[in-house]
VOPAGU-2260 file (C-alpha; in pm, 1 decimal, decimal comma):
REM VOPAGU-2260
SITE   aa  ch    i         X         Y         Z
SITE  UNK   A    0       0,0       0,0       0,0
SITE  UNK   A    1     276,8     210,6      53,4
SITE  UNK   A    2     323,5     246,5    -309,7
SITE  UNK   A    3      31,9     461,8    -339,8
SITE  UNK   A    4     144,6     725,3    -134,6
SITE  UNK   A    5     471,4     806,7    -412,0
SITE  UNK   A    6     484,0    1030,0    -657,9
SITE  UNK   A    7     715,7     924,6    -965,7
SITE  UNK   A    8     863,0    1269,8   -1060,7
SITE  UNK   A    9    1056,3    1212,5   -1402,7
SITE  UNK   A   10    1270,2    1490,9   -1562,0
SITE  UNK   A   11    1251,4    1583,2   -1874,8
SITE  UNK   A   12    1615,9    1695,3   -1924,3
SITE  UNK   A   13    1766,0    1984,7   -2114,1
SITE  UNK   A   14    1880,3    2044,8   -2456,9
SITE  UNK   A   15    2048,8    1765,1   -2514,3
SITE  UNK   A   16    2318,4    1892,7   -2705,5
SITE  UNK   A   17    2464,5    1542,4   -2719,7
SITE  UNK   A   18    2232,2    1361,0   -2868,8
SITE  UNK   A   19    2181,9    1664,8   -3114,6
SITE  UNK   A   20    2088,0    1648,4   -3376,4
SITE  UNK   A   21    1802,6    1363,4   -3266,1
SITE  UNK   A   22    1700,8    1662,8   -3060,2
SITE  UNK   A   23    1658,0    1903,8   -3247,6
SITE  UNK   A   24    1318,3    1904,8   -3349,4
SITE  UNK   A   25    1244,2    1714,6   -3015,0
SITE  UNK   A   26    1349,7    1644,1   -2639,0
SITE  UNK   A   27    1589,3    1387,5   -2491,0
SITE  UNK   A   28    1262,5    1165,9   -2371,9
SITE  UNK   A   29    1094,7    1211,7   -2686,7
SITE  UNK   A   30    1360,7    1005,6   -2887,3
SITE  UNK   A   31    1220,3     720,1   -3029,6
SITE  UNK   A   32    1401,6     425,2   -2918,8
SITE  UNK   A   33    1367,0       7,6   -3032,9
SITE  UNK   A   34    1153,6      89,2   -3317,5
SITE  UNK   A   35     850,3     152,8   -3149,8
SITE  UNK   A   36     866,7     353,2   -2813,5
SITE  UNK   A   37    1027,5     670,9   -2667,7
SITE  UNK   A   38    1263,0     716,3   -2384,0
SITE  UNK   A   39     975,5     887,6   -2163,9
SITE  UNK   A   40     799,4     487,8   -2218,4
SITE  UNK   A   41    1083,0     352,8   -1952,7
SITE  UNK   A   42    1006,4     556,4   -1662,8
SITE  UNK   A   43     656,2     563,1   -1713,8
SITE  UNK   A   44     616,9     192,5   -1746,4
SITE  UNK   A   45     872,9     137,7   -1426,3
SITE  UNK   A   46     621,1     363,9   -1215,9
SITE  UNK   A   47     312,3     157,1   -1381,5
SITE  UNK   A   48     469,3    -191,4   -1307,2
SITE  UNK   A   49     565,3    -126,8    -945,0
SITE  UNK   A   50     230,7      20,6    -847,1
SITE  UNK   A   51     283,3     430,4    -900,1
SITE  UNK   A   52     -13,8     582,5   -1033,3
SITE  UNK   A   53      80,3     927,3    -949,7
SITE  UNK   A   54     339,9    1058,3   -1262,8
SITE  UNK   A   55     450,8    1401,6   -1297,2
SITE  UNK   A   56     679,3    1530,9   -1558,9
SITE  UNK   A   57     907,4    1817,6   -1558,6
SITE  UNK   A   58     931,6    1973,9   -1900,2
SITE  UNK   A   59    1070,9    2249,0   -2083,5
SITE  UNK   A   60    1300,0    2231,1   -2420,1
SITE  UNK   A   61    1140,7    2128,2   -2764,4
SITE  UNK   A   62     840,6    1975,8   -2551,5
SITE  UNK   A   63     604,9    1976,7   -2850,9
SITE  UNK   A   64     617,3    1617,5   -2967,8
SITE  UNK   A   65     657,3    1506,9   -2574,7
SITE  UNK   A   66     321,1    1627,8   -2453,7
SITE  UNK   A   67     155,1    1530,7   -2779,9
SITE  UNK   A   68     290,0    1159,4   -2711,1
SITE  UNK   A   69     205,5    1169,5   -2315,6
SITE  UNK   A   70    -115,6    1325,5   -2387,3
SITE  UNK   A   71    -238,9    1017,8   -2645,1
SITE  UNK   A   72     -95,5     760,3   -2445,7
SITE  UNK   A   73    -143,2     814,7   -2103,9
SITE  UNK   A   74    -463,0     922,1   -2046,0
SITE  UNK   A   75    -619,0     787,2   -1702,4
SITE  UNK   A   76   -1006,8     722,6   -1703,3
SITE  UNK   A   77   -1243,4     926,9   -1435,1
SITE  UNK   A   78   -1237,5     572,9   -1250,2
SITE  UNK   A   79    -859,0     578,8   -1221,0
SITE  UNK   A   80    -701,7     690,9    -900,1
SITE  UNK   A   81    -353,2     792,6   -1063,2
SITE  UNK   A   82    -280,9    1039,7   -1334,4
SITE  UNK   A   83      32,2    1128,0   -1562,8
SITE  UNK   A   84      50,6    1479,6   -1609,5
SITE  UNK   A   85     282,8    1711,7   -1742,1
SITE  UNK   A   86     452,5    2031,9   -1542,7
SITE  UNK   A   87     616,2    2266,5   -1798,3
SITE  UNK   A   88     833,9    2538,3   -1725,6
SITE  UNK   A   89     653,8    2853,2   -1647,8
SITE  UNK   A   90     721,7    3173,4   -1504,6
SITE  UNK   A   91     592,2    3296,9   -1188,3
SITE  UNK   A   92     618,9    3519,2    -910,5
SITE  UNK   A   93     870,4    3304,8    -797,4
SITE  UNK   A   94    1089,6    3248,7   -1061,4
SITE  UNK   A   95    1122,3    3427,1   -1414,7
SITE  UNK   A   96    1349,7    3186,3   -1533,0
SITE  UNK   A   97    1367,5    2868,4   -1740,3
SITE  UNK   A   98    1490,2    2533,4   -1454,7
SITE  UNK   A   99    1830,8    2555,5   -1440,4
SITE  UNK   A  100    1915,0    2200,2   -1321,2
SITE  UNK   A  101    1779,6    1861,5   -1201,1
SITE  UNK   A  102    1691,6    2020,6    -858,4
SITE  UNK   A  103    1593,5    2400,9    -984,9
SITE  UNK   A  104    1318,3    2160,6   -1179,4
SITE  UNK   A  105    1215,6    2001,6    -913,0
SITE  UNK   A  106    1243,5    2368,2    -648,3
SITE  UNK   A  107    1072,7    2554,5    -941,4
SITE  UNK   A  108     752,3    2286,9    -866,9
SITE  UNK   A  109     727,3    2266,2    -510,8
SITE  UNK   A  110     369,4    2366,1    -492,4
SITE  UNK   A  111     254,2    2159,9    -727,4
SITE  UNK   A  112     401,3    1842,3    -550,9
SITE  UNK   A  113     256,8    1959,9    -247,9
SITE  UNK   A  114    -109,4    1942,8    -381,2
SITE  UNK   A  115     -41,1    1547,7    -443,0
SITE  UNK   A  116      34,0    1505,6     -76,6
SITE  UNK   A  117     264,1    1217,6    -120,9
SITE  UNK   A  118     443,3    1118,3     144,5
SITE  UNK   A  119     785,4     979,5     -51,0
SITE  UNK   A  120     925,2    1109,2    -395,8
SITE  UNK   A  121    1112,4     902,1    -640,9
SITE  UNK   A  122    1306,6    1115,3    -873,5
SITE  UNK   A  123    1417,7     998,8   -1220,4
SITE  UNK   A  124    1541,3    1044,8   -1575,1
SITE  UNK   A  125    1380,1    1095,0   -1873,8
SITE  UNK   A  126    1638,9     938,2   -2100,1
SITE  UNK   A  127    1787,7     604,1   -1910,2
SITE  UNK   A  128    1740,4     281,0   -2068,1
SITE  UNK   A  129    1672,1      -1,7   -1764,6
SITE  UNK   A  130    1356,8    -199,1   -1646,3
SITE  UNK   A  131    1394,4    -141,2   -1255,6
SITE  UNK   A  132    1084,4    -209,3    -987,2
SITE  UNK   A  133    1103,7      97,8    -780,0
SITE  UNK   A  134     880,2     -93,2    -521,5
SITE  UNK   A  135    1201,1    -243,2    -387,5
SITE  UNK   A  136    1375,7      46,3    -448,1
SITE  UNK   A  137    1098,7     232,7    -159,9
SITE  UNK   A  138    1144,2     -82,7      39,4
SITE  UNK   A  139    1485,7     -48,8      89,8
SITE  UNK   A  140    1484,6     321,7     159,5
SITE  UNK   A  141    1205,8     255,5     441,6
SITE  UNK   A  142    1377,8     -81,9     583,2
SITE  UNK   A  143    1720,7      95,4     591,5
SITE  UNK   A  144    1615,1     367,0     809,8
SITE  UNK   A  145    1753,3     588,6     503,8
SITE  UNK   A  146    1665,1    1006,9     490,0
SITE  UNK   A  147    1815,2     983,7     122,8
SITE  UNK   A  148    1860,5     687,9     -98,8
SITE  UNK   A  149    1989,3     647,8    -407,3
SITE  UNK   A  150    2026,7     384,5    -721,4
SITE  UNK   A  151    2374,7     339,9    -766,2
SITE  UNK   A  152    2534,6      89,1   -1034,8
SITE  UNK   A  153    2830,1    -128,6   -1010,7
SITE  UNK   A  154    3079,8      18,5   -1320,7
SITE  UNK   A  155    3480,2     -58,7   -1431,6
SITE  UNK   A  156    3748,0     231,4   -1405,8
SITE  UNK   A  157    3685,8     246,2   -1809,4
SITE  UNK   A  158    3325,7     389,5   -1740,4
SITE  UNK   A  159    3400,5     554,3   -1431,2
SITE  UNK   A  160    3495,8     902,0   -1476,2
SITE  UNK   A  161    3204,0     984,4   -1699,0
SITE  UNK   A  162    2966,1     912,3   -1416,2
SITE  UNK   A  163    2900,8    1003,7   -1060,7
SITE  UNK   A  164    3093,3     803,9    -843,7
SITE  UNK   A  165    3012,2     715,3    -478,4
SITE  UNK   A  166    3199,1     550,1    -199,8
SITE  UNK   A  167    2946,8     334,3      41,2
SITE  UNK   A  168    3048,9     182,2     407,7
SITE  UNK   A  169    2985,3    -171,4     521,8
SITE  UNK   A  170    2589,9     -63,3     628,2
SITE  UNK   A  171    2488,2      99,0     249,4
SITE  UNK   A  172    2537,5     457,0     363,3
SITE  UNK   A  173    2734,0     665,0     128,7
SITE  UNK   A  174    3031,0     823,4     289,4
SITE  UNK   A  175    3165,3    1035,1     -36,4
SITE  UNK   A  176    3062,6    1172,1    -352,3
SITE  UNK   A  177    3229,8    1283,7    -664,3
SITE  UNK   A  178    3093,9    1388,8   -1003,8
SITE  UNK   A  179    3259,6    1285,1   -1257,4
SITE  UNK   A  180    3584,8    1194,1   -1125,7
SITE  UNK   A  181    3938,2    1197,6   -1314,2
SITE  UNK   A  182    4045,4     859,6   -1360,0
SITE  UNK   A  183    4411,4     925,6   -1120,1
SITE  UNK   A  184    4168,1    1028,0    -877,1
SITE  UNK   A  185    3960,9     700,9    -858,7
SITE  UNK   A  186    4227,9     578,8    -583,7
SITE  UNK   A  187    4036,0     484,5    -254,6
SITE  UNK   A  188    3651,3     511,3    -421,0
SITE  UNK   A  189    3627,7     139,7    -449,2
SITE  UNK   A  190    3300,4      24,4    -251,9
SITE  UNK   A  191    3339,8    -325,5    -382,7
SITE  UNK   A  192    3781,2    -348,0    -431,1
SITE  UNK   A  193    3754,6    -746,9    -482,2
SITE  UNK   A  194    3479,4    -713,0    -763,5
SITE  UNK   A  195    3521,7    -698,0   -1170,5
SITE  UNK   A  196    3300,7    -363,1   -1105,6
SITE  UNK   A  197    3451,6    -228,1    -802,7
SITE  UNK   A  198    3304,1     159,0    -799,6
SITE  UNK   A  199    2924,6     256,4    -793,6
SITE  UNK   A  200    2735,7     509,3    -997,6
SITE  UNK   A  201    2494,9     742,6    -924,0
SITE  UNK   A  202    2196,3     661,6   -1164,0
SITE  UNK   A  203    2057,1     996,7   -1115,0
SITE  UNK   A  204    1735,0     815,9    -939,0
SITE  UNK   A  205    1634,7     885,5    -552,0
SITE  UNK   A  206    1354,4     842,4    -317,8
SITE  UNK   A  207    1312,3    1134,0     -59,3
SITE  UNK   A  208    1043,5    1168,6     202,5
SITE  UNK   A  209     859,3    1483,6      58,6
SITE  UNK   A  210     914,8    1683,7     377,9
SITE  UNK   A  211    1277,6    1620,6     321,3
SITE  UNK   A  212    1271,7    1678,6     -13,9
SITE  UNK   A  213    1167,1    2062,3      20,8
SITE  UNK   A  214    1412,8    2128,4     328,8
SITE  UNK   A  215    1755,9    2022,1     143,2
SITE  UNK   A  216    1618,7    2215,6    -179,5
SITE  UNK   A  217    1665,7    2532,9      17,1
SITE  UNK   A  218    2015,9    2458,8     -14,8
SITE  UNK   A  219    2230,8    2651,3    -283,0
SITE  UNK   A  220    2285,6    2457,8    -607,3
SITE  UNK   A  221    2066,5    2398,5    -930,2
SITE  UNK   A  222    2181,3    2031,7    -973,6
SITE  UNK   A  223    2120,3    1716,6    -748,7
SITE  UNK   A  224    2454,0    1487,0    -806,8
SITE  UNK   A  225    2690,6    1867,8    -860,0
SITE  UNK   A  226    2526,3    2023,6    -530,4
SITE  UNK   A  227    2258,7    1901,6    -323,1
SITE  UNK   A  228    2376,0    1526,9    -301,7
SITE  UNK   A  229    2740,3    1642,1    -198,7
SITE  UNK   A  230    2597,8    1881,2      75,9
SITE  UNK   A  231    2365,2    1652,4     215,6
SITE  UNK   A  232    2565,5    1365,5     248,7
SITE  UNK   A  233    2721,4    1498,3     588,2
SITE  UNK   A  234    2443,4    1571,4     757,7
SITE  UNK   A  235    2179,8    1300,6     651,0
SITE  UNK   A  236    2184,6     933,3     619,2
SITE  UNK   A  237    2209,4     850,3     237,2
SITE  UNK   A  238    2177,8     513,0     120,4
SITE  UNK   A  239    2301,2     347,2    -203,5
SITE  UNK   A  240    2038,6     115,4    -323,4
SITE  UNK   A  241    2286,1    -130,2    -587,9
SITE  UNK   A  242    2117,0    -209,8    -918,5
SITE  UNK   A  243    2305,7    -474,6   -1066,9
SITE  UNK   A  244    2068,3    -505,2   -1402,8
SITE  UNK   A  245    2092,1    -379,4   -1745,0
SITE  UNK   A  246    2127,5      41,7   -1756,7
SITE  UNK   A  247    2184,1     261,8   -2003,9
SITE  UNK   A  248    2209,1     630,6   -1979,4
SITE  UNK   A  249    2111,8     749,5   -2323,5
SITE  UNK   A  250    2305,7    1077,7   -2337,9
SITE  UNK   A  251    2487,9    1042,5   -2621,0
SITE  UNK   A  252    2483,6     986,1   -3006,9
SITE  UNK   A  253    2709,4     679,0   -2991,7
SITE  UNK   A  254    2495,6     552,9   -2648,1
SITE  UNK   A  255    2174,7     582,8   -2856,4
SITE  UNK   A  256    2307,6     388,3   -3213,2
SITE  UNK   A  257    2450,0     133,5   -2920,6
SITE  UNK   A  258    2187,2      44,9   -2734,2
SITE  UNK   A  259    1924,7       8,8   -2974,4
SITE  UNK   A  260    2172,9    -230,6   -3194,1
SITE  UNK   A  261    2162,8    -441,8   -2863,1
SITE  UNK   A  262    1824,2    -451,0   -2866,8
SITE  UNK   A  263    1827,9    -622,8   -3220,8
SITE  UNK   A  264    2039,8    -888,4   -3071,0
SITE  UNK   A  265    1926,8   -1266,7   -2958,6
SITE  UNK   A  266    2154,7   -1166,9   -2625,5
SITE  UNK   A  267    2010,0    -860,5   -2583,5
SITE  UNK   A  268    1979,0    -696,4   -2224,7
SITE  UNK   A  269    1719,7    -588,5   -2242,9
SITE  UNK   A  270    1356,1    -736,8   -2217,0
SITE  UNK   A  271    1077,0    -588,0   -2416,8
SITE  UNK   A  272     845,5    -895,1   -2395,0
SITE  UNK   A  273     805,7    -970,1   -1987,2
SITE  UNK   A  274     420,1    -992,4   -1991,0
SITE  UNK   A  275     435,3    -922,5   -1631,0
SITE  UNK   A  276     632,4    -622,5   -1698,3
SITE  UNK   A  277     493,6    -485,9   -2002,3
SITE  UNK   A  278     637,7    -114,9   -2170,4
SITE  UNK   A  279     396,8      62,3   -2272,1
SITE  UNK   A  280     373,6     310,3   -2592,9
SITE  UNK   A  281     110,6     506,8   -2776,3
SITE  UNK   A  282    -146,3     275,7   -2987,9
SITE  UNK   A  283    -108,5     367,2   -3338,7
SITE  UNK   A  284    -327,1      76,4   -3504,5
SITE  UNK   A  285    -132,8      30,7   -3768,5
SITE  UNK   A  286    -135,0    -263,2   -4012,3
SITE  UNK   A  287     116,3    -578,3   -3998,7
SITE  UNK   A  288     405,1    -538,9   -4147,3
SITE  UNK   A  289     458,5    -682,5   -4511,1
SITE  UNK   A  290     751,8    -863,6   -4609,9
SITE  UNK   A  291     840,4    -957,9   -4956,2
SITE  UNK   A  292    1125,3   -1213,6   -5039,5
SITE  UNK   A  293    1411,4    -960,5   -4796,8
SITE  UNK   A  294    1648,3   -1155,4   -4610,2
SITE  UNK   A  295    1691,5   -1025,7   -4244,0
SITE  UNK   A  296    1882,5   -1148,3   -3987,2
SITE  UNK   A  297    1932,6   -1012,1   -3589,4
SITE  UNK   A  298    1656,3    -743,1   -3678,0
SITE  UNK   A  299    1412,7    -556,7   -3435,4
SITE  UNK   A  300    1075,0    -462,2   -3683,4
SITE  UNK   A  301     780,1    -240,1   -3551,4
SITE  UNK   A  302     435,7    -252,4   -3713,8
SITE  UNK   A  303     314,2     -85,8   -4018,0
SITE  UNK   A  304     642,5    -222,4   -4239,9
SITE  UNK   A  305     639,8    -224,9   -4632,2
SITE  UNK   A  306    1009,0    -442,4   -4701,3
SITE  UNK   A  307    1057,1    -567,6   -5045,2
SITE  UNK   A  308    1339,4    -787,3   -5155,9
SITE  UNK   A  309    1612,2    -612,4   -4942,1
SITE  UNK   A  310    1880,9    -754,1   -4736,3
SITE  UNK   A  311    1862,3    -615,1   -4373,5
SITE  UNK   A  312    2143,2    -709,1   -4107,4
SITE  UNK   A  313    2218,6    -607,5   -3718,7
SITE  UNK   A  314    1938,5    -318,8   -3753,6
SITE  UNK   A  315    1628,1    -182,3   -3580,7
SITE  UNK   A  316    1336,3     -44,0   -3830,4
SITE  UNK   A  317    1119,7     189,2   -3692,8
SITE  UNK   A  318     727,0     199,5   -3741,1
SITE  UNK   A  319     584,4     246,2   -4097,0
SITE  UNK   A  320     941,1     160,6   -4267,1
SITE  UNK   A  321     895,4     104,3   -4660,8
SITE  UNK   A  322    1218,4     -27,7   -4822,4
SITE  UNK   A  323    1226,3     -90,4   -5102,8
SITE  UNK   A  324    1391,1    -352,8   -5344,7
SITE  UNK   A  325    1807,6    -417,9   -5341,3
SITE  UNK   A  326    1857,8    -219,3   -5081,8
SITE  UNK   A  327    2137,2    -323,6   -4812,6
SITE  UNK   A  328    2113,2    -186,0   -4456,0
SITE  UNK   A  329    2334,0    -334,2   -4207,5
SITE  UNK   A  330    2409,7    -198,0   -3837,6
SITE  UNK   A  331    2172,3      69,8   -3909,8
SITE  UNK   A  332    1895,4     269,9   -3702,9
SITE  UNK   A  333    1571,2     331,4   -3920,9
SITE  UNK   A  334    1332,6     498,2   -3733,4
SITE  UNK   A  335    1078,9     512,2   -4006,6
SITE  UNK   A  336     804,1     786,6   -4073,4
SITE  UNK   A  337     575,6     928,1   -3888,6
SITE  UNK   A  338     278,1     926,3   -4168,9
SITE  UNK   A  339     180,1     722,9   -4459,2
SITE  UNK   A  340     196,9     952,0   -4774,4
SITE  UNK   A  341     -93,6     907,4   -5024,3
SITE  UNK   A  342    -132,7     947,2   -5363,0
SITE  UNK   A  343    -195,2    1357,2   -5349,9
SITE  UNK   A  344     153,4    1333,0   -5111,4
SITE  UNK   A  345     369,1    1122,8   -5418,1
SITE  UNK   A  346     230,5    1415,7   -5704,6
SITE  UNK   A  347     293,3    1687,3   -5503,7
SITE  UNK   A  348     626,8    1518,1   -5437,6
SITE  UNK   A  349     674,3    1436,3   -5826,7
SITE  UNK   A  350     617,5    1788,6   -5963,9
SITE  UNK   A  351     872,0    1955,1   -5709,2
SITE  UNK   A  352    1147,1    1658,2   -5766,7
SITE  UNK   A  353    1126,4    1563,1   -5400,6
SITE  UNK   A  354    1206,1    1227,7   -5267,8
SITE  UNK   A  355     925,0     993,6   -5157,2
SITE  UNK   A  356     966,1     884,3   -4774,8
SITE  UNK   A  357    1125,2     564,8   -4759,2
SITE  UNK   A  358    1449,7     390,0   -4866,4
SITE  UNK   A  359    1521,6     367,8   -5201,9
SITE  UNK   A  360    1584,1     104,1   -5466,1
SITE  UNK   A  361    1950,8     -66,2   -5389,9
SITE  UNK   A  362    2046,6     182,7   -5099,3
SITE  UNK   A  363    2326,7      91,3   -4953,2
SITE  UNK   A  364    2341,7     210,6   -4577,3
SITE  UNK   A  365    2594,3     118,4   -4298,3
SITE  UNK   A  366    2627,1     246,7   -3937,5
SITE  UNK   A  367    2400,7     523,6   -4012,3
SITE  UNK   A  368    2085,3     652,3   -3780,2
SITE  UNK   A  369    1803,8     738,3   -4028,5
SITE  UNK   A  370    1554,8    1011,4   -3847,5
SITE  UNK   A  371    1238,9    1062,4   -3939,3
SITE  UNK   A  372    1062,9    1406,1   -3991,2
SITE  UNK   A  373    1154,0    1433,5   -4315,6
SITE  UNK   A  374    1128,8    1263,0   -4630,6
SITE  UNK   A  375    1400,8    1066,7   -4693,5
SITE  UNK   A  376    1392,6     818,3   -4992,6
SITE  UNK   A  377    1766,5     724,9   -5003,7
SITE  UNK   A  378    1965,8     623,5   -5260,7
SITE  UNK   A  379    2290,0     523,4   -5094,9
SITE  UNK   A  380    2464,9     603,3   -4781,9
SITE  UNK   A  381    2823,7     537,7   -4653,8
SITE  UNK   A  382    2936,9     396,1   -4371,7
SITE  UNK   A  383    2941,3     642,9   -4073,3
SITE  UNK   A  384    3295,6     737,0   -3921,2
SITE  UNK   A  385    3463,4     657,5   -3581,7
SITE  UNK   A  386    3348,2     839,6   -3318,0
SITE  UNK   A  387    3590,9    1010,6   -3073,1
SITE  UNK   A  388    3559,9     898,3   -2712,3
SITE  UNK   A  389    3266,8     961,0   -2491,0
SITE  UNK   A  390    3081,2    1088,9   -2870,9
């Protein structure tokens, strides 16, 4: 029962200048992701599964496409207790200005998340990649005696200084925090020295008691893991709740194109088809999808599909794909089209020499991310090139 009293407060992240240029007709939890779904789908399905009806989430850049998707796919019934609604950035008499951080987002909405008068918060990403039940999560917090907790992941010195790292004791209480730590520094933060993974990472998710939640935001600082988390640590007990699963944080370009080739894998780590933990997505009610002598191997298809005789390897393609005939796509995103076009759509496309949507007879694509938005009936494509480090 306690489950009912927590709010699931999910941020909606920045600009996302990493994942650009994915984002720039959209936010970070807007990206589509496996074919079918967008990032915001993780979060909101974790809350769903583990019993929190009560979803709130903090928006502000390129929030368009967001709300439209929340709006058609959440929408809770008179007879429903919970609700997922959306808090935008707004200016008041309080604040002028757009949220500045994780925890300005969260300071900037303090009234609102009064009026739900929960008794625990559990703060999360928009843009992380993991299937987690936060009702253990809570559990833990509660049965540890915790004032803080937070989700922490097991990670090598490779990963290390791109993350958070924490140092816990013996009991699970975290002694010292660093963001983003230089890798000669690492010396002495090893919770777990004997393990293959011997440093833990903040996942950027907590549970607070609400109370608590609005005294340490009167501290200074606009971000949790920079500021609040590193001040509070002293004078609270904060917990490190280990999360030993699959996680992705989906920050990056070369994170994205990663983690959705996994998903197109026979080993992949991640589950899309637990019937007891179900992800959930807008209904679209679009027809099966057609394929016509193509050979395909390790590939993740949505619905609404038009392939023809083309050879598809290591590749996810995204909802209402049409390829067409010869073409090669291997190690490739295709994140498909957002509309069908019809007959009006090809003339009009035919009298200003404009592409129809789709991939194109004997396109040869490699290592390439193909957005939608646009129409896009390729022709060929090279391979993409390396990526520097932490791209």
């Amino acid at each position: 029962m306690i489950m009912k009293h927590v709010l699931g407060l999910i941020l909606g992240g920045g600009q996302g200048s990493r994942l650009y240029p994915l984002t720039k007709l959209r936010s970070k939890p807007a990206v589509p992701i496996a074919g079918k779904y967008r990032l915001i789908d993780i979060p909101i399905s974790n809350c769903l599964n583990s019993g929190i009806d009560k979803i709130a989430i903090l928006t502000q850049f390129n929030s368009a496409s967001l709300h439209r998707h929340i709006q058609r796919t959440y929408a809770r019934d008179m007879f429903t207790e919970g609700w997922v609604q959306i808090l935008a950035a707004e200016q008041t008499p309080q604040s002028a200005h757009w949220y500045q951080g994780t925890a300005d987002a969260v300071r900037q909405q303090i009234s609102e998340i009064k009026t739900t008068r929960a008794r625990y918060v559990v703060i999360l990403a928009g843009d992380h990649l993991y299937n987690m039940n936060y009702r253990d999560f809570v559990h833990y917090h509660i049965a540890s005696g915790a004032d803080i907790t937070m989700a922490v992941q097991p990670v090598g010195a490779d990963t290390a200084p791109a993350l958070g790292i924490l140092k816990r004791d013996g009991s699970g209480r975290i002694v010292h925090f660093t963001e983003k730590p230089k890798a000669s520094a690492l010396a002495g933060l090893e919770s777990m020295p004997d393990a293959e993974n011997p440093y833990l990472a903040s996942m950027g998710i907590y549970v607070f008691p609400t109370d608590l939640l609005f005294e340490v935001l009167k501290n200074k600082g606009d971000d949790f893991g920079k500021n609040i988390i590193p001040a509070v640590i002293k004078d609270y007990q904060v917990m490190g709740y280990v999360y030993d699963n699959y996680w992705a944080d989906i920050g990056t370009i070369r994170r994205f194109y990663e983690a959705n080739l996994k998903m197109a894998s026979p080993e992949r780590p991640f589950d899309f088809y637990d019937p007891d933990r179900p992800i959930y997505s807008r209904a679209r009610f679009l027809p099966a999808t057609e394929v016509h002598g193509a050979r395909l191997r390790h590939v993740l298809l949505a619905d609404g599909c038009r392939i023809l005789d083309a050879e598809i390897t290591q590749s996810v393609i995204g909802l209402r794909s049409l390829i067409d005939s010869q073409a090669i796509i291997r190690s490739s995103v295709i994140m498909g089209a957002d509309y069908y076009e019809t007959e009006k759509d090809i003339e009009e496309n035919r009298r200003s020499n404009r592409p129809d949507i789709g991939i194109g007879k004997g396109a040869d694509i490699e290592a390439a991310i193909i957005d939608k938005k646009r129409p896009h009936r390729l022709q060929c494509a090279h391979p993409a090139p390396a990526w520097p480090a932490g791209q």
